[in-house]
Kinemage of the C-alpha trace (Angstrom):
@kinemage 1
@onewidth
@group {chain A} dominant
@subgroup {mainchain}
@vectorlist {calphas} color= white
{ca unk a 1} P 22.016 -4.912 4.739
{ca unk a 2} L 22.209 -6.638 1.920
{ca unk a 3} L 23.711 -5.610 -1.715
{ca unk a 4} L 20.125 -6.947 -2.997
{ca unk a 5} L 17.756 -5.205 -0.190
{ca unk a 6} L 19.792 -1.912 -1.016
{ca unk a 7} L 19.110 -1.791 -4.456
{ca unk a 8} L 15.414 -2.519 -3.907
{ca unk a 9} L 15.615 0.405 -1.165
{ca unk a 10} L 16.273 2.654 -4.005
{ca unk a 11} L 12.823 1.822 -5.824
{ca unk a 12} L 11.286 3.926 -3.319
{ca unk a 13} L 12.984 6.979 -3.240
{ca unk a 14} L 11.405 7.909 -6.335
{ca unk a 15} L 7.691 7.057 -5.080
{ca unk a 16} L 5.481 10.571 -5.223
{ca unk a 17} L 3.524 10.302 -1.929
{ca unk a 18} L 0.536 10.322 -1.184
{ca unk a 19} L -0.658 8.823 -4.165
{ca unk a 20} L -2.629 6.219 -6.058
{ca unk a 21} L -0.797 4.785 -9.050
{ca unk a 22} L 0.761 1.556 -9.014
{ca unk a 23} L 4.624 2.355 -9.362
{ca unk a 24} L 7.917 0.133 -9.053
{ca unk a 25} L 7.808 -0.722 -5.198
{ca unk a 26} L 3.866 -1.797 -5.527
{ca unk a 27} L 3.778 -5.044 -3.991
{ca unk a 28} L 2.604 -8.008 -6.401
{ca unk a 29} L -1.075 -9.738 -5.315
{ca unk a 30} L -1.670 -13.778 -7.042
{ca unk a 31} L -4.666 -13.163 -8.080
{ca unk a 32} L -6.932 -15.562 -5.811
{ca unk a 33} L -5.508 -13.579 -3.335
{ca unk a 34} L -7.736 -11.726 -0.996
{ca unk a 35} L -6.921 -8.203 1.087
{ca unk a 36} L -3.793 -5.691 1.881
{ca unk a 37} L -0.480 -6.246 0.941
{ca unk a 38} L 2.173 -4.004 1.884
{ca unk a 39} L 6.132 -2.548 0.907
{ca unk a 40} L 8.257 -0.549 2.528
{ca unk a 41} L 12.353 -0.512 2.650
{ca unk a 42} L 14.173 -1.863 4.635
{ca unk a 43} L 16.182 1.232 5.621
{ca unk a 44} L 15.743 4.624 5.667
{ca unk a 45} L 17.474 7.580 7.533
{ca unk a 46} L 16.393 8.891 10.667
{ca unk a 47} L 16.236 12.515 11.233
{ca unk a 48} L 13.760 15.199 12.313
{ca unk a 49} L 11.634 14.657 9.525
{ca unk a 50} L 12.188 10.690 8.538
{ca unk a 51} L 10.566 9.857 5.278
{ca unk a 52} L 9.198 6.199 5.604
{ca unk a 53} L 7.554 5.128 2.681
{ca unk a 54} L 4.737 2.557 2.242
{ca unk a 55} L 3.276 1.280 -0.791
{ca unk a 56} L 0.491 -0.581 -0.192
{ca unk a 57} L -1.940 -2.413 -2.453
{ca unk a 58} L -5.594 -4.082 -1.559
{ca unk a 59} L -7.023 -6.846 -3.880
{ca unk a 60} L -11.254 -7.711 -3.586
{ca unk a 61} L -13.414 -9.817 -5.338
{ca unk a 62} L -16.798 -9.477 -5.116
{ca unk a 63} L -16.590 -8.775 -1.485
{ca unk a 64} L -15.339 -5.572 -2.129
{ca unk a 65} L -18.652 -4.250 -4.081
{ca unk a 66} L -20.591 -4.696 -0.299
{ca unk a 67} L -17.474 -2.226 1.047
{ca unk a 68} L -17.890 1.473 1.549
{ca unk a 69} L -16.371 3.081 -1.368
{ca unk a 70} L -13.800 4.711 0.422
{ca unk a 71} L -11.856 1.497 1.376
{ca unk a 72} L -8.242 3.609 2.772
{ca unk a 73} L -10.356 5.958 4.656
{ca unk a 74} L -11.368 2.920 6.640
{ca unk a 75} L -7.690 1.092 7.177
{ca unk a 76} L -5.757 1.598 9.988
{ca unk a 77} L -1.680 2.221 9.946
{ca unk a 78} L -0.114 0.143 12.686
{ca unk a 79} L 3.427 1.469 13.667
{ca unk a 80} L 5.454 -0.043 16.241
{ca unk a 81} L 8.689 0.824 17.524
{ca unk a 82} L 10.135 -2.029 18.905
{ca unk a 83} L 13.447 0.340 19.995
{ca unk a 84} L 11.903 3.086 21.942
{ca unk a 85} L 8.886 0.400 22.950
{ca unk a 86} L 5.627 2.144 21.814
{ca unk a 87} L 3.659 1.883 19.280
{ca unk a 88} L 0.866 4.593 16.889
{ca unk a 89} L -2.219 3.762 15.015
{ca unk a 90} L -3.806 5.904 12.471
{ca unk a 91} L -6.759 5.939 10.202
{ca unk a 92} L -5.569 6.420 6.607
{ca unk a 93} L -8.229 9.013 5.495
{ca unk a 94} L -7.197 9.645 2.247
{ca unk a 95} L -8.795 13.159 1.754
{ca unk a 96} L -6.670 13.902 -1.338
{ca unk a 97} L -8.206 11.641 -3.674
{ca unk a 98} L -10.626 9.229 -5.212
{ca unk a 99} L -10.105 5.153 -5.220
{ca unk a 100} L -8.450 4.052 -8.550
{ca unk a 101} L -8.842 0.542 -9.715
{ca unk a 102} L -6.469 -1.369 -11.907
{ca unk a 103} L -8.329 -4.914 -12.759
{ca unk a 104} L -6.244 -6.557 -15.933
{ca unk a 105} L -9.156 -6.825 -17.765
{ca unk a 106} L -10.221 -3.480 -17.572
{ca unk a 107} L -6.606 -2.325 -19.059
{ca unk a 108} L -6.915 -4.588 -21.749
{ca unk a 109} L -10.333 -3.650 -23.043
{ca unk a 110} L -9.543 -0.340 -23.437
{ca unk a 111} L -5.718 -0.623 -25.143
{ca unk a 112} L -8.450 -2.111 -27.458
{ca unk a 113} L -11.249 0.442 -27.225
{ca unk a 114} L -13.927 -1.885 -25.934
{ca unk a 115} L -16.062 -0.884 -23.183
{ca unk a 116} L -15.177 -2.593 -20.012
{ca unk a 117} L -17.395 -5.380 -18.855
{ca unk a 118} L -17.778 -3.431 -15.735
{ca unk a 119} L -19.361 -0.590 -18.072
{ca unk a 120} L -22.035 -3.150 -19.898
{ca unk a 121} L -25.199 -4.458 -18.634
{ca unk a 122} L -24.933 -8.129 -17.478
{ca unk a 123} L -25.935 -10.688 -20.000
{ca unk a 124} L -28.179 -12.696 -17.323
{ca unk a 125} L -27.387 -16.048 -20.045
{ca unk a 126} L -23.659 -15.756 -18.573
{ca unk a 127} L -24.051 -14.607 -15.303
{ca unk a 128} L -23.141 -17.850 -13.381
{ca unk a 129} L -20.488 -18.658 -15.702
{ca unk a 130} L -18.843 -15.440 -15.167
{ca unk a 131} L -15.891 -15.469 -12.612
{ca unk a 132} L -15.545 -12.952 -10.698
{ca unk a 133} L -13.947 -9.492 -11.005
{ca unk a 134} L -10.957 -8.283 -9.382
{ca unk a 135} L -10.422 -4.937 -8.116
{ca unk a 136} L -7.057 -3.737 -6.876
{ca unk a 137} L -6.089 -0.459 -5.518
{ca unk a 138} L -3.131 1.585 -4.633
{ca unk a 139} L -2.135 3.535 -2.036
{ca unk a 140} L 1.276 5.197 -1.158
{ca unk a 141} L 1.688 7.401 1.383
{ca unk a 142} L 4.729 8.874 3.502
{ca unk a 143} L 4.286 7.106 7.376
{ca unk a 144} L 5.581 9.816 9.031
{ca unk a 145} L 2.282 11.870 7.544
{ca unk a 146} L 0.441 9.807 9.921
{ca unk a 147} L 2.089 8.812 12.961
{ca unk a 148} L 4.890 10.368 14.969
{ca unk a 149} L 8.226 9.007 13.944
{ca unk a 150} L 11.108 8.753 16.443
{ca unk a 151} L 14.136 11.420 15.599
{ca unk a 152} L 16.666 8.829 16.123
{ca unk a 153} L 17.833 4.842 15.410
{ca unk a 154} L 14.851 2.729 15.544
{ca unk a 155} L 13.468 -0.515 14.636
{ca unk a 156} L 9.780 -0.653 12.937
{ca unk a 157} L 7.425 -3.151 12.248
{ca unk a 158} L 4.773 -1.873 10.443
{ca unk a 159} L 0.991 -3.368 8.725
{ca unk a 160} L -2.686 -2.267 7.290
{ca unk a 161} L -5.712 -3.306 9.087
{ca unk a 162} L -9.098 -2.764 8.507
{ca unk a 163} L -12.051 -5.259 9.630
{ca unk a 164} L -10.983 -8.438 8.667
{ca unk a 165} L -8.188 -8.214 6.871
{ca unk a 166} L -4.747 -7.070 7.926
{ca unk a 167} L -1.822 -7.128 5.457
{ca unk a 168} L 1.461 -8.302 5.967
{ca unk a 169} L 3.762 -6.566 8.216
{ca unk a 170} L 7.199 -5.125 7.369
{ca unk a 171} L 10.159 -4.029 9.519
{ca unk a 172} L 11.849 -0.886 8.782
{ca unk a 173} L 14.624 -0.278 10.439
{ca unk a 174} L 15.690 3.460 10.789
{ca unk a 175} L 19.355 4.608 11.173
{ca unk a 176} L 20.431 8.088 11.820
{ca unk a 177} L 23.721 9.300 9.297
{ca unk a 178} L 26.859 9.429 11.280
{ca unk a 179} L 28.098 12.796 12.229
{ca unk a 180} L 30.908 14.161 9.737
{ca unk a 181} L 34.611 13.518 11.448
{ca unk a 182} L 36.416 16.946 12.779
């Protein structure tokens, strides 16, 4: 590992799972970009219980208005363990809370107190001239809440799926603490 990918390792031990804000480890969408995007690091410690974090983002246009409005509950967790040779899949229902949306303009109308142009009829003048809205949403959630996670050293590759789209993938690899010297 790294100097670099162990200091970015560290961004996620802070991350409250699950959850829905956008936080340090959020991955970074350009903005004609379309789908799931994923982060995880690149090491964690294997144990009984091994915390693997995720913190996953989705970015939609105006694709994402013809979506059911609970996008995670529909997106599948893909797991595989490439050590032990199997793999887990698992529906994200997010049963804990409500899709947040974080589109730039949004933010900035109301650090001005406008309405957001979301919130205000269409003006039918401008409607071709318009571009598009984006809508982005977060999601960070603890893999090991969803799929069985092996006790000992192990080598992940994980990535988000759900109709279409399927985010990047990410390996994870998973390395039990050496036992203390006698």
């Amino acid at each position: 590992m790294t100097p670099d990918a162990a200091s970015n390792d560290a961004v996620f031990a802070g991350v409250e799972t699950p959850s829905r804000e956008r936080c340090g480890a959020s991955p970074a969408f350009a903005r004609e970009t379309r789908g799931f995007l994923i982060a995880a690091p690149s090491r964690v410690v294997a144990g009984e219980r091994t915390r693997l974090t995720i913190c996953a983002a989705s970015q939609f246009g105006d694709e994402r208005r013809t979506m059911p409005s609970a996008l995670w509950d529909a997106a599948v967790l893909v797991v595989v363990d490439v050590t032990h040779n199997r793999f887990a899949t698992q529906c994200l229902a997010d049963q804990w809370s409500s899709p947040l949306s974080d589109d730039e303009e949004e933010d900035e109308a109301a650090a001005k107190g406008e309405e957001p142009a979301a919130a205000r009829p269409p003006d039918p003048a401008l409607a071709s001239a318009r571009r598009p809205g984006i809508i982005r949403e977060y999601f960070n959630f603890d893999a090991g809440e969803f799929v069985p996670l092996a006790p000992d050293d192990a080598v992940y590759y994980l990535f988000v799926t759900r109709g279409p789209y399927q985010s990047n993938s990410v390996r994870v690899e998973a390395v039990k603490p050496p036992r203390p010297v006698r």
